[in-house]
VEXGUFI-832379 format. One record per residue (C-alpha): residue in three letters; x, z, y. Coordinates in nm, 3 decimals, decimal comma. Example, Ala and Ser with C-alpha at 12.3 -4.5 7.8 and 13.67 -1.06 7.14 Angstrom:
! VEXGUFI-832379
<atom residu="ALA" xx="1,230" zz="0,780" yy="-0,450"/>
<atom residu="SER" xx="1,367" zz="0,714" yy="-0,106"/>
***
This chain:
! VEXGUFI-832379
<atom residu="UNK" xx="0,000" zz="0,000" yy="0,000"/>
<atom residu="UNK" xx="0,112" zz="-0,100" yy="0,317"/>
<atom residu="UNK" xx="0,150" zz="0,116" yy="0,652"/>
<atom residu="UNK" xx="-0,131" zz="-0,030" yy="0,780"/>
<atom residu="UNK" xx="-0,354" zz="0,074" yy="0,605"/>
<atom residu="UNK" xx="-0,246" zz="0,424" yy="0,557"/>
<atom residu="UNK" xx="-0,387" zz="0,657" yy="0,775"/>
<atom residu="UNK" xx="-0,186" zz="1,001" yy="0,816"/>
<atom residu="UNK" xx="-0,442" zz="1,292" yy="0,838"/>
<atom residu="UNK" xx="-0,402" zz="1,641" yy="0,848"/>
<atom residu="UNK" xx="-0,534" zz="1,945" yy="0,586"/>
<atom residu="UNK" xx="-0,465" zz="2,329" yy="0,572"/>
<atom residu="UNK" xx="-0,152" zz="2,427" yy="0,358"/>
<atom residu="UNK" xx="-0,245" zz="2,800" yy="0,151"/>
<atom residu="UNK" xx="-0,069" zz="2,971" yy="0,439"/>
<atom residu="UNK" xx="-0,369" zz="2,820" yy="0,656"/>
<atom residu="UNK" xx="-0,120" zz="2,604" yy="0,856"/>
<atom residu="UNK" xx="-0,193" zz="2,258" yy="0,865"/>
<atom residu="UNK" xx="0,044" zz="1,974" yy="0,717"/>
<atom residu="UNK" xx="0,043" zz="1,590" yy="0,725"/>
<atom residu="UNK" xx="-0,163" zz="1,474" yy="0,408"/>
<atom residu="UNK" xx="-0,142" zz="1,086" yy="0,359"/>
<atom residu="UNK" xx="-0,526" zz="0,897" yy="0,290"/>
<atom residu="UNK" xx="-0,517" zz="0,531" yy="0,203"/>
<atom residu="UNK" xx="-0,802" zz="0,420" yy="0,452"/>
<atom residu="UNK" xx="-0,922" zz="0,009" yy="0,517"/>
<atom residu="UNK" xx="-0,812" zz="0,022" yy="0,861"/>
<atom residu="UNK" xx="-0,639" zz="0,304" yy="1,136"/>
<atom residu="UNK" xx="-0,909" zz="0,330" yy="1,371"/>
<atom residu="UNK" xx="-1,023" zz="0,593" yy="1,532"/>
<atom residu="UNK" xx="-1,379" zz="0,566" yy="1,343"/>
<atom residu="UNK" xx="-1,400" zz="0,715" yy="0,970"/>
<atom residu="UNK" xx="-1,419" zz="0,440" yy="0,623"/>
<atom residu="UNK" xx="-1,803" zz="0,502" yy="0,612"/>
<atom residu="UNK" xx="-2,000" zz="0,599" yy="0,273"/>
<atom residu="UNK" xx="-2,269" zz="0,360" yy="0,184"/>
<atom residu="UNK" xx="-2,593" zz="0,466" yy="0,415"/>
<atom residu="UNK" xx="-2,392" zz="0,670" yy="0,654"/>
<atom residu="UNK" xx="-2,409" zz="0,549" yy="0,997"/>
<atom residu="UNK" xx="-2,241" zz="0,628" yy="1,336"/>
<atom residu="UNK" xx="-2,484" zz="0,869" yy="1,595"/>
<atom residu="UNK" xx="-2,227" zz="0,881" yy="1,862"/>
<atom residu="UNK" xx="-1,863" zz="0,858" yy="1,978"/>
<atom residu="UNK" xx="-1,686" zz="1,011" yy="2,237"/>
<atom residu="UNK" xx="-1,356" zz="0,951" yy="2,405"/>
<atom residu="UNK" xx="-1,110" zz="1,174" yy="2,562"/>
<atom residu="UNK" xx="-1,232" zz="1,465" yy="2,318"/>
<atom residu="UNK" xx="-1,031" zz="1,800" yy="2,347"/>
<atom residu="UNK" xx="-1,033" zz="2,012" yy="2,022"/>
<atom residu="UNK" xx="-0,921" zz="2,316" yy="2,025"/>
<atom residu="UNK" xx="-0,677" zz="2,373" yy="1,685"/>
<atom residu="UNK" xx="-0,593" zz="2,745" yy="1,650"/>
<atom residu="UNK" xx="-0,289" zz="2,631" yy="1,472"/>
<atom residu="UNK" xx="-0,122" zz="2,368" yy="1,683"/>
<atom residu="UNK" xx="-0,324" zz="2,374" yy="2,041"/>
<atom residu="UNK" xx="-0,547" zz="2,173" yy="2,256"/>
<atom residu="UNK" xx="-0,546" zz="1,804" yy="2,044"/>
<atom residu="UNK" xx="-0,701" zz="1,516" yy="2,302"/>
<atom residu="UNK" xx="-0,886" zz="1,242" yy="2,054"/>
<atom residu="UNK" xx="-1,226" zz="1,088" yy="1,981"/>
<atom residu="UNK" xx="-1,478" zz="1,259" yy="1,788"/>
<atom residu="UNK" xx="-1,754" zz="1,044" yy="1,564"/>
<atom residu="UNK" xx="-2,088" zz="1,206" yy="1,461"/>
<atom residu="UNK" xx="-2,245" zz="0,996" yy="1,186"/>
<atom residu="UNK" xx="-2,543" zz="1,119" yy="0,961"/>
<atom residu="UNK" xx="-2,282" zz="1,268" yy="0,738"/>
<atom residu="UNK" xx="-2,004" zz="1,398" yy="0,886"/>
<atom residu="UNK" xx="-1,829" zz="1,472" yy="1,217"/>
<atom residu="UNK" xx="-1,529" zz="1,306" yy="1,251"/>
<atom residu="UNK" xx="-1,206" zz="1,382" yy="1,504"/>
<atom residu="UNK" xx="-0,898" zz="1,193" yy="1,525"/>
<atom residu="UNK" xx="-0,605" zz="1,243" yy="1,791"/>
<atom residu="UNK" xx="-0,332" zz="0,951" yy="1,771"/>
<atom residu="UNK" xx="-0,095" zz="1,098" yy="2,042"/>
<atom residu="UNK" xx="0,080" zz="1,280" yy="1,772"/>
<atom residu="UNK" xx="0,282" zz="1,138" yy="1,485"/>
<atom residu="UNK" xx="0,119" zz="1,171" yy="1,234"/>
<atom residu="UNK" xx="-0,218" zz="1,144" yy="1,355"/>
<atom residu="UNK" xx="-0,420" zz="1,449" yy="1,352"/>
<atom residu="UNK" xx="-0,746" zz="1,389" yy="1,137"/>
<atom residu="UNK" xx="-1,004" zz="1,645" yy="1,085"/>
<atom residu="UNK" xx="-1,324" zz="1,509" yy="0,855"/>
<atom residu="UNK" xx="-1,619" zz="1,795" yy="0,813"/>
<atom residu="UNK" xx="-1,899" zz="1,724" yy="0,617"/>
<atom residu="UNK" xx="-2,168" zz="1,859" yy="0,883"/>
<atom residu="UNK" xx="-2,311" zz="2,035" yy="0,543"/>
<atom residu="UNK" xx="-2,044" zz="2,271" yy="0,591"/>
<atom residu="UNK" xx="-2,187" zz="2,385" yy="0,932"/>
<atom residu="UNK" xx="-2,351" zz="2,712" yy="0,950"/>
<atom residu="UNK" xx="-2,428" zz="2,699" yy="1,332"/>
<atom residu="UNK" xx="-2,353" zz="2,514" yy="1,614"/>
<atom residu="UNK" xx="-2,308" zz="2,658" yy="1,978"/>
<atom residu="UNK" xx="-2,288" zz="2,539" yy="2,323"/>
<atom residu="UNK" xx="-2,031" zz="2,703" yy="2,537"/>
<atom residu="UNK" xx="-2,038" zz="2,701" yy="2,964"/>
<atom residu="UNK" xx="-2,237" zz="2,435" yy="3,131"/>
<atom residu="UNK" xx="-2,335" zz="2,250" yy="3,408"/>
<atom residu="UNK" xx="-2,223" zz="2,521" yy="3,647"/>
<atom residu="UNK" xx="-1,899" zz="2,591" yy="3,459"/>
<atom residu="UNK" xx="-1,598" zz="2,527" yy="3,603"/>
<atom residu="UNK" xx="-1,285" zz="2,274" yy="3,409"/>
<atom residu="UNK" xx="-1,424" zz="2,185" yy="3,080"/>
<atom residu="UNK" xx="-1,788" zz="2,216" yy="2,874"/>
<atom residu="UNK" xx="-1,761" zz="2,258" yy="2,468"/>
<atom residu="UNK" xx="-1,939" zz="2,352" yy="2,224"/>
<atom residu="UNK" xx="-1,830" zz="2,588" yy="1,879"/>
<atom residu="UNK" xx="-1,950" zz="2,487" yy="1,491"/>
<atom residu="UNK" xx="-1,923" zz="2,825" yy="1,281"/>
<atom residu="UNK" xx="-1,871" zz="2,672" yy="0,945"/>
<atom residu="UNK" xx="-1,936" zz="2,848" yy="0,606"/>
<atom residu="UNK" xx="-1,595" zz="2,827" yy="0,479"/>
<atom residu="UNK" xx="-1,514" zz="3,040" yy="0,801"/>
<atom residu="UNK" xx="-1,352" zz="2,773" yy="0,966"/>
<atom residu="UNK" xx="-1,466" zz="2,807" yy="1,382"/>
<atom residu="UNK" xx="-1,414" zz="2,517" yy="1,571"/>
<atom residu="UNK" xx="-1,446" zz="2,414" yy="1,933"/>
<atom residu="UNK" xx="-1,458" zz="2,116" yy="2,102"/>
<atom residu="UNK" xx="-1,445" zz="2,048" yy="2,490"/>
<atom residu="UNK" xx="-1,524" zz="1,746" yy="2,701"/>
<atom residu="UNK" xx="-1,433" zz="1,737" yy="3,073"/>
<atom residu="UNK" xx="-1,674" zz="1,877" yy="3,349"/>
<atom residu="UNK" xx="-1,812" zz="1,536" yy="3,470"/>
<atom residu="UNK" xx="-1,962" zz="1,485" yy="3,024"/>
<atom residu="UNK" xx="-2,194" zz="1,737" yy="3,040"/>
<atom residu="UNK" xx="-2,436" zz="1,494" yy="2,956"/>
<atom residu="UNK" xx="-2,210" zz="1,347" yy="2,646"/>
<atom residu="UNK" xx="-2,231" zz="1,683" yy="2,511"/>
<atom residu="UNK" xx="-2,546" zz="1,736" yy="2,537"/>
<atom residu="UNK" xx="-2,584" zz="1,403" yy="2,294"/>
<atom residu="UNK" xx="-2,356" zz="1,535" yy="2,084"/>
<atom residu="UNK" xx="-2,470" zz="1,864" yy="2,058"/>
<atom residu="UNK" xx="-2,808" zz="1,796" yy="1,986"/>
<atom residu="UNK" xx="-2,681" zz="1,516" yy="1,706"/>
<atom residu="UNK" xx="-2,493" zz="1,790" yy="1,528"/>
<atom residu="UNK" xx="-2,833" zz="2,030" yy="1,537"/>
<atom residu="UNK" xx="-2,994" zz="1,773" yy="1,386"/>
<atom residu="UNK" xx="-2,765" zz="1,626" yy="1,120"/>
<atom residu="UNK" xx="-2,615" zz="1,971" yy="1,064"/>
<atom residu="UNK" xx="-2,971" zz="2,137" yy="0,980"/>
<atom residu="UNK" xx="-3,188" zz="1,780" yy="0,847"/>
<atom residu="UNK" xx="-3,427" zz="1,991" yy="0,675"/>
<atom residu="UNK" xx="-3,511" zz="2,167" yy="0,974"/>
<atom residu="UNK" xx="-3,587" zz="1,878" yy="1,137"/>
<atom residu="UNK" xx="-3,789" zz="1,700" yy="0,924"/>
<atom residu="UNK" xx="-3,450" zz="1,467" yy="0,763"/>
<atom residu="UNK" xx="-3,392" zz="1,421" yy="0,401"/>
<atom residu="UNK" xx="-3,006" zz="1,544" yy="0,328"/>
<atom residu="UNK" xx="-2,761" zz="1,322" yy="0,296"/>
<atom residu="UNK" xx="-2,639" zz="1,339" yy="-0,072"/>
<atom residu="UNK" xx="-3,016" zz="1,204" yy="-0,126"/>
<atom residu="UNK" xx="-3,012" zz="0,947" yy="0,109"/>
<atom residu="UNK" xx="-2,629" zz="0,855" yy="-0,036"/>
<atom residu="UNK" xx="-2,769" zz="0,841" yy="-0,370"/>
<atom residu="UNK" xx="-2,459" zz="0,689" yy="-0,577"/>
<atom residu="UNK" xx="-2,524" zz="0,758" yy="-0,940"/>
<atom residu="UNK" xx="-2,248" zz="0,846" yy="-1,144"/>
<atom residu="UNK" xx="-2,218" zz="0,695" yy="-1,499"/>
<atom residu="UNK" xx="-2,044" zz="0,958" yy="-1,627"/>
<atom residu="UNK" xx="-2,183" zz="1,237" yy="-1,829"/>
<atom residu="UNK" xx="-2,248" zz="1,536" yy="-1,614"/>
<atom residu="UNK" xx="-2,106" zz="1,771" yy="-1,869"/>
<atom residu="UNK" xx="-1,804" zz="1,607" yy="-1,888"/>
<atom residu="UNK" xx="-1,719" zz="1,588" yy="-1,531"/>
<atom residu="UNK" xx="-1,511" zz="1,928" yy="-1,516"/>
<atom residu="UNK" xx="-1,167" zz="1,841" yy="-1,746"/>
<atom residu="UNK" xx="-1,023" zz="2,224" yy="-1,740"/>
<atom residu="UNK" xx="-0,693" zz="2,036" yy="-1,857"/>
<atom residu="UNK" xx="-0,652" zz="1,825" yy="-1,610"/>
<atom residu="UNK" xx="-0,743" zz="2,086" yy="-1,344"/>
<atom residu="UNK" xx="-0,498" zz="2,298" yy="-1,535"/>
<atom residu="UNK" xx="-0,204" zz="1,981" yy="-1,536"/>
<atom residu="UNK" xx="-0,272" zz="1,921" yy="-1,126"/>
<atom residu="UNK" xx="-0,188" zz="2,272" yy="-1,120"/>
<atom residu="UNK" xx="0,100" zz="2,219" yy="-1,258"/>
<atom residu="UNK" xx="0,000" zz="2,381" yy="-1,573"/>
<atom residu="UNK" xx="0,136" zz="2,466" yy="-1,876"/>
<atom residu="UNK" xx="0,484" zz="2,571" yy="-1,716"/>
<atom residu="UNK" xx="0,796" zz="2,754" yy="-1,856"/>
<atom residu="UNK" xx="0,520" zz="3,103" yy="-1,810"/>
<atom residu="UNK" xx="0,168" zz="2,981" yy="-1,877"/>
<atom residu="UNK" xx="0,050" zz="2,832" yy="-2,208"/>
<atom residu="UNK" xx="-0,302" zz="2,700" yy="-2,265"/>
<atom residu="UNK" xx="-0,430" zz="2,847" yy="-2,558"/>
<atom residu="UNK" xx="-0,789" zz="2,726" yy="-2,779"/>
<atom residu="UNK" xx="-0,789" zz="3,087" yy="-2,907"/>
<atom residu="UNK" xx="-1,134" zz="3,075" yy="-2,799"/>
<atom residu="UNK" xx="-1,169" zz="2,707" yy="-2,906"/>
<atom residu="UNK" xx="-1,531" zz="2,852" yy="-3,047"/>
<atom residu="UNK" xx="-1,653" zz="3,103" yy="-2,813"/>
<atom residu="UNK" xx="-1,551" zz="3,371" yy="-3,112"/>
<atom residu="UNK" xx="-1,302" zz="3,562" yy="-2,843"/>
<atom residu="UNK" xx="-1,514" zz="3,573" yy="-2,541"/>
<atom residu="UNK" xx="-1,884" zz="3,386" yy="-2,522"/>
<atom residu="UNK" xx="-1,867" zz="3,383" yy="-2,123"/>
<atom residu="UNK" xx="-1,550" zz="3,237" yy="-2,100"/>
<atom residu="UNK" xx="-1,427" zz="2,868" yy="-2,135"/>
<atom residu="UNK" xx="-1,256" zz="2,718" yy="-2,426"/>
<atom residu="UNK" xx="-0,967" zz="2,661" yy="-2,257"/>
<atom residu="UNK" xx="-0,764" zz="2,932" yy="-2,097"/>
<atom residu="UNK" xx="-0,394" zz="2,961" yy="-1,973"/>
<atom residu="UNK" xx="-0,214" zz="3,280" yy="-2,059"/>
<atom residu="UNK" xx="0,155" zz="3,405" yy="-2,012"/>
<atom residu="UNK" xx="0,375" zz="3,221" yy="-2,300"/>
<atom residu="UNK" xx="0,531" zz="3,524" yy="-2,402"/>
<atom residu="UNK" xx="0,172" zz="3,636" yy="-2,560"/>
<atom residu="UNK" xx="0,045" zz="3,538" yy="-2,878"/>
<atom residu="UNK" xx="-0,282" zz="3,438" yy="-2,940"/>
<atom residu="UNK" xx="-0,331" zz="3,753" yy="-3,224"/>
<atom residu="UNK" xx="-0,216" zz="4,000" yy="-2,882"/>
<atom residu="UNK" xx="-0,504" zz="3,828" yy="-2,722"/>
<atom residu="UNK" xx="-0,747" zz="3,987" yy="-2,993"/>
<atom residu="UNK" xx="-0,620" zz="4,275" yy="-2,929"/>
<atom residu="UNK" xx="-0,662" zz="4,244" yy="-2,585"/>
<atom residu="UNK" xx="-0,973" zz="4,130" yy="-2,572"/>
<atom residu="UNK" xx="-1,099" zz="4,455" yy="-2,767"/>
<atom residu="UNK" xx="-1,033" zz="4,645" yy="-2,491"/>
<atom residu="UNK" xx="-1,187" zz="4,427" yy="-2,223"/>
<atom residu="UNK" xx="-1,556" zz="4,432" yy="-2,148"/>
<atom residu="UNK" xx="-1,729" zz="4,122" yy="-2,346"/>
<atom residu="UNK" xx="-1,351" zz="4,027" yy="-2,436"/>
<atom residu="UNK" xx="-1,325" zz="3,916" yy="-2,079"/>
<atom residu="UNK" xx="-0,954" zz="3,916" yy="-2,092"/>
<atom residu="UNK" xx="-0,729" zz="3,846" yy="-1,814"/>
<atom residu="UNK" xx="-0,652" zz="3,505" yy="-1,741"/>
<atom residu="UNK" xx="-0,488" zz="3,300" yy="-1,518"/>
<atom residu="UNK" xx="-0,753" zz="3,109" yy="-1,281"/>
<atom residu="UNK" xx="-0,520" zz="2,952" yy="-0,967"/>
<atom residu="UNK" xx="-0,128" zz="2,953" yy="-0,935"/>
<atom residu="UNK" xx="0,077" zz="2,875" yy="-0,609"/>
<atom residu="UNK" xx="0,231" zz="2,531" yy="-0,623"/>
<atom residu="UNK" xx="0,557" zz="2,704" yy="-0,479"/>
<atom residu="UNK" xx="0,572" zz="3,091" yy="-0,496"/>
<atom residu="UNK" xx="0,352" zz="3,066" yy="-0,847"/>
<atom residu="UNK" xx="0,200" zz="3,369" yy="-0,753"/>
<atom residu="UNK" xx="-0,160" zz="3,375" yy="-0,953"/>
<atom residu="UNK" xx="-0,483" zz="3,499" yy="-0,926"/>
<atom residu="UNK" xx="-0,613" zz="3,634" yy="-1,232"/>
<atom residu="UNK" xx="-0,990" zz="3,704" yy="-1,361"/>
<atom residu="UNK" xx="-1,097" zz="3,996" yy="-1,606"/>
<atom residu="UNK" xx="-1,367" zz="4,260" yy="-1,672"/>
<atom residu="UNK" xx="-1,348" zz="4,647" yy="-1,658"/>
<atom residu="UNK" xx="-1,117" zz="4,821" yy="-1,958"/>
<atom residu="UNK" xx="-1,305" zz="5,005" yy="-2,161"/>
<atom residu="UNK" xx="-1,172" zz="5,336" yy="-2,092"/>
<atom residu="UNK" xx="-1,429" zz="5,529" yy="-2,057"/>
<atom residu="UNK" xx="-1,442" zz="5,936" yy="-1,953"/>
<atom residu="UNK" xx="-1,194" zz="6,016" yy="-2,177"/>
<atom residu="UNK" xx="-0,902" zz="5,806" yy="-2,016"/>
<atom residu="UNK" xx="-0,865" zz="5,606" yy="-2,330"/>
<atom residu="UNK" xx="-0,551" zz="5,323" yy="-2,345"/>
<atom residu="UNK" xx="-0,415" zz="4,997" yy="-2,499"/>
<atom residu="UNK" xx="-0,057" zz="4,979" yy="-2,550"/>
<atom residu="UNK" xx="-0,196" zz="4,602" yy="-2,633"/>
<atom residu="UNK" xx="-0,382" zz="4,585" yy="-2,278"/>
<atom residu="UNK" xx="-0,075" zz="4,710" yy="-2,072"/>
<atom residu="UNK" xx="0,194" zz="4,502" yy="-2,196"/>
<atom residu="UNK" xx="-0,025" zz="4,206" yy="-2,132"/>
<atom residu="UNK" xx="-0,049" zz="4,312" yy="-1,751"/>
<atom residu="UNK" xx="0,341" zz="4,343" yy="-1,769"/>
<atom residu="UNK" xx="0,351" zz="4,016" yy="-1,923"/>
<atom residu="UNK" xx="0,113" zz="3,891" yy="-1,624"/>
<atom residu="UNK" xx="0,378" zz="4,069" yy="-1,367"/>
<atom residu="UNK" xx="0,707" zz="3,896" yy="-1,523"/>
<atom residu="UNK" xx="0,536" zz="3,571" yy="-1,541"/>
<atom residu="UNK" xx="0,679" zz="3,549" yy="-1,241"/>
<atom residu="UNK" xx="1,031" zz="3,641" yy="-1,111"/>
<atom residu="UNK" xx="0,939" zz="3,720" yy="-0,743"/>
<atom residu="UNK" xx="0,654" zz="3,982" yy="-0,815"/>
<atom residu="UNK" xx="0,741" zz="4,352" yy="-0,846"/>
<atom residu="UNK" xx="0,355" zz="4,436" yy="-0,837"/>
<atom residu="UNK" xx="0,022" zz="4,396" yy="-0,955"/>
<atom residu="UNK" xx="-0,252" zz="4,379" yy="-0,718"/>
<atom residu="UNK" xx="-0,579" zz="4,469" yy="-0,951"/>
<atom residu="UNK" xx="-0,916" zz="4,400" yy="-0,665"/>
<atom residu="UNK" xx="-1,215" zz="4,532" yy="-0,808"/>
<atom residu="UNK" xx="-1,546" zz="4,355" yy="-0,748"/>
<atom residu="UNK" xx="-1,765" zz="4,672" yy="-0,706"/>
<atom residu="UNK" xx="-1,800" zz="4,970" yy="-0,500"/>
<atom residu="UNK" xx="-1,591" zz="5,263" yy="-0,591"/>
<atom residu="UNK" xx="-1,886" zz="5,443" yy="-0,701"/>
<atom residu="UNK" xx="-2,015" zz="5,183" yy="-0,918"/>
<atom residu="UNK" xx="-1,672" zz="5,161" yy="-1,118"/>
<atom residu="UNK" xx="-1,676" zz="5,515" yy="-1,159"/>
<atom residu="UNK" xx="-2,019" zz="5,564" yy="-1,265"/>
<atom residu="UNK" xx="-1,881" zz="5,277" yy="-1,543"/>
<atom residu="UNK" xx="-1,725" zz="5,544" yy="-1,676"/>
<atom residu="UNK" xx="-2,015" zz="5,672" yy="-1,846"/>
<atom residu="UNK" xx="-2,076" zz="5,381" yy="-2,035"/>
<atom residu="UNK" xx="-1,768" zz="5,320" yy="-2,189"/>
<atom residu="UNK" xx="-1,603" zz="5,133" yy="-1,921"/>
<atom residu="UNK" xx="-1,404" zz="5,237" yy="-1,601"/>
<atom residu="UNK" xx="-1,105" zz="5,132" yy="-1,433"/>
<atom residu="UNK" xx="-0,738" zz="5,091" yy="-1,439"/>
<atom residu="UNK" xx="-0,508" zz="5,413" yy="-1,403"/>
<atom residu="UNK" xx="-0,202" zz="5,432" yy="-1,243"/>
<atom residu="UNK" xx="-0,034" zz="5,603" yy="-1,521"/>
<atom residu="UNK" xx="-0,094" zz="5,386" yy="-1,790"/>
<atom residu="UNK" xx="0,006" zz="5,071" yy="-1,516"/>
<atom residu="UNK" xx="0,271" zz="5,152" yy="-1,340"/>
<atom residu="UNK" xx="0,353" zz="4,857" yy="-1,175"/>
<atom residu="UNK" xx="0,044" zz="4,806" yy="-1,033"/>
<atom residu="UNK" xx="-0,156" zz="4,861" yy="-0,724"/>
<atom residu="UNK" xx="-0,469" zz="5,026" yy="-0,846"/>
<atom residu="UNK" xx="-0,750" zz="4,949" yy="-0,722"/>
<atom residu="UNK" xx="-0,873" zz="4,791" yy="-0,415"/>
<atom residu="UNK" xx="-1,223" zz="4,762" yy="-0,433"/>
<atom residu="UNK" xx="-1,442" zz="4,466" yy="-0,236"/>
<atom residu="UNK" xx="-1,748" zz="4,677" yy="-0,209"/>
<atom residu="UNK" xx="-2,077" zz="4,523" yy="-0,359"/>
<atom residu="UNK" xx="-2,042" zz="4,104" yy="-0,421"/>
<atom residu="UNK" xx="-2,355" zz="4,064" yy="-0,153"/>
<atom residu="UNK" xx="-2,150" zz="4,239" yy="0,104"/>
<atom residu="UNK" xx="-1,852" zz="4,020" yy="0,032"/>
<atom residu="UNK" xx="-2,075" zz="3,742" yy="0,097"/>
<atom residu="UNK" xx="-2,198" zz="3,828" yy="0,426"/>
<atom residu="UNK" xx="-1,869" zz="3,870" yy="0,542"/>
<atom residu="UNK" xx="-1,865" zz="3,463" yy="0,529"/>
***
């Protein structure tokens, strides 16, 4: 592929900074490659965006039925950010006609993103356009619109249960490595019925230990790996509660796999164990056979740091 017809966008890195990403697009203008049915709303020029990362960005700024789109060529790369406007949780207009400098507007996104956008004083009226084309693309229920996966309406050959491939999520994570194995120790459900098929675990565990493990785990809900840094390889890891119940009761099995977990990786010293419930609610597990993590039987680990109930976690977004 040629230069031409490369455009050079730019996406959030996991340290939240953003970094060049390269998109093969038909052409390098400033509008977006449109989806069959999407159409352009409005454009305007000389659009200031406010990046939180790199500063006021000066580009134009697309509103189709889909998406909004902003692109700033007086950097190299270009700066390219592409929202889906079904990402928008609300949309607000900031200062106005008797504001001094500039007149923007904010979209508070779900995936807590908060962005603003300013035009100059004398485009009130632009914004105004714009704004109330984002309230009602953003929201088409509300207003009476059907949304626009339905309007898109591509239909996929492929057979919906096949379109998750855990092994090739696994491989573009860069998974199995020198530390992580996949193992089909649960090839039939027999381990763990909530789980998947398909799991990584650290190599240096075999898949009898995992038995073993999985004893001691709530619905065998061992600990797995579910993400891994492309770089530092830390991991985040999914489990249920050990079943220690009142009596403090231990697996030797259950805390050399959390070792395991911990030298997976040269760089870590410590375990960071986050538990999905109030503090109350983890004790009161107790009763019933289950519990939490001590520090005495793991030691290297920071035990625990609880989220508080899931709802709250999600209102918090």
């Amino acid at each position: 592929m040629s230069s031409d017809n490369v455009s050079i966008s730019t996406e959030f890195s996991p340290e939240g900074r953003p970094k060049a990403v390269a998109k093969g697009l038909r052409d390098s203008k400033e509008e977006p490659q449109l989806l069959p049915k999407e159409s352009v709303q409005d454009m305007a020029k000389d659009v200031t965006y406010i990046c939180p990362y790199i500063g006021a960005l000066r580009g134009t700024l697309t509103v189709t039925n889909y998406r909004l789109f902003f692109k700033c060529t007086d950097r190299e790369p270009a700066f390219v950010l592409d929202l889906p406007l079904g990402v928008v949780s609300r949309v607000e207009k900031i200062g106005g006609a008797s504001s001094r400098g500039e007149v923007s507007y904010g979209l508070v996104c779900k995936d807590i993103r908060n962005l603003r956008f300013a035009h100059k004083q004398m485009e009130d009226s632009l914004r105004k356009s714009i704004f109330e084309i984002l309230m009602k693309f953003a929201f088409p229920v509300s207003n009476g619109l059907t949304i626009f996966a339905f309007e898109y309406g591509q239909v996929y050959p492929e057979n919906g249960w096949k379109v998750y491939d855990a092994q090739a999520e696994y491989k573009r994570q860069g998974l199995p490595n020198e530390s992580w194995r996949i193992t089909k120790v649960n090839d039939h459900y027999e381990l763990c019925d909530t789980y998947p098929s398909t799991l990584v675990v650290p190599v240096n565990i075999p898949d009898e230990e995992l038995k073993r493990v999985a004893a001691f785990r709530a619905k065998g809900r061992i600990p797995v790996l579910s993400w891994i840094h492309p770089e530092s390889q830390a991991t985040v890891i999914r489990c249920s509660q050990p079943m220690v119940g009142v009596n403090g009761k231990r697996s030797k099995d259950d805390e050399k796999y959390l070792q395991t977990i911990m030298d997976a990786n040269a760089q870590s010293h410590k375990l960071f164990i986050f538990d999905a419930r109030p503090s109350v609610n983890a004790a009161a597990n107790k009763m019933k056979g289950g519990g939490y993590e001590s520090e005495d039987a793991y030691q290297n680990a920071e035990l625990p740091q609880y989220l508080g109930h899931i709802l709250e976690m999600l209102w918090t977004f």
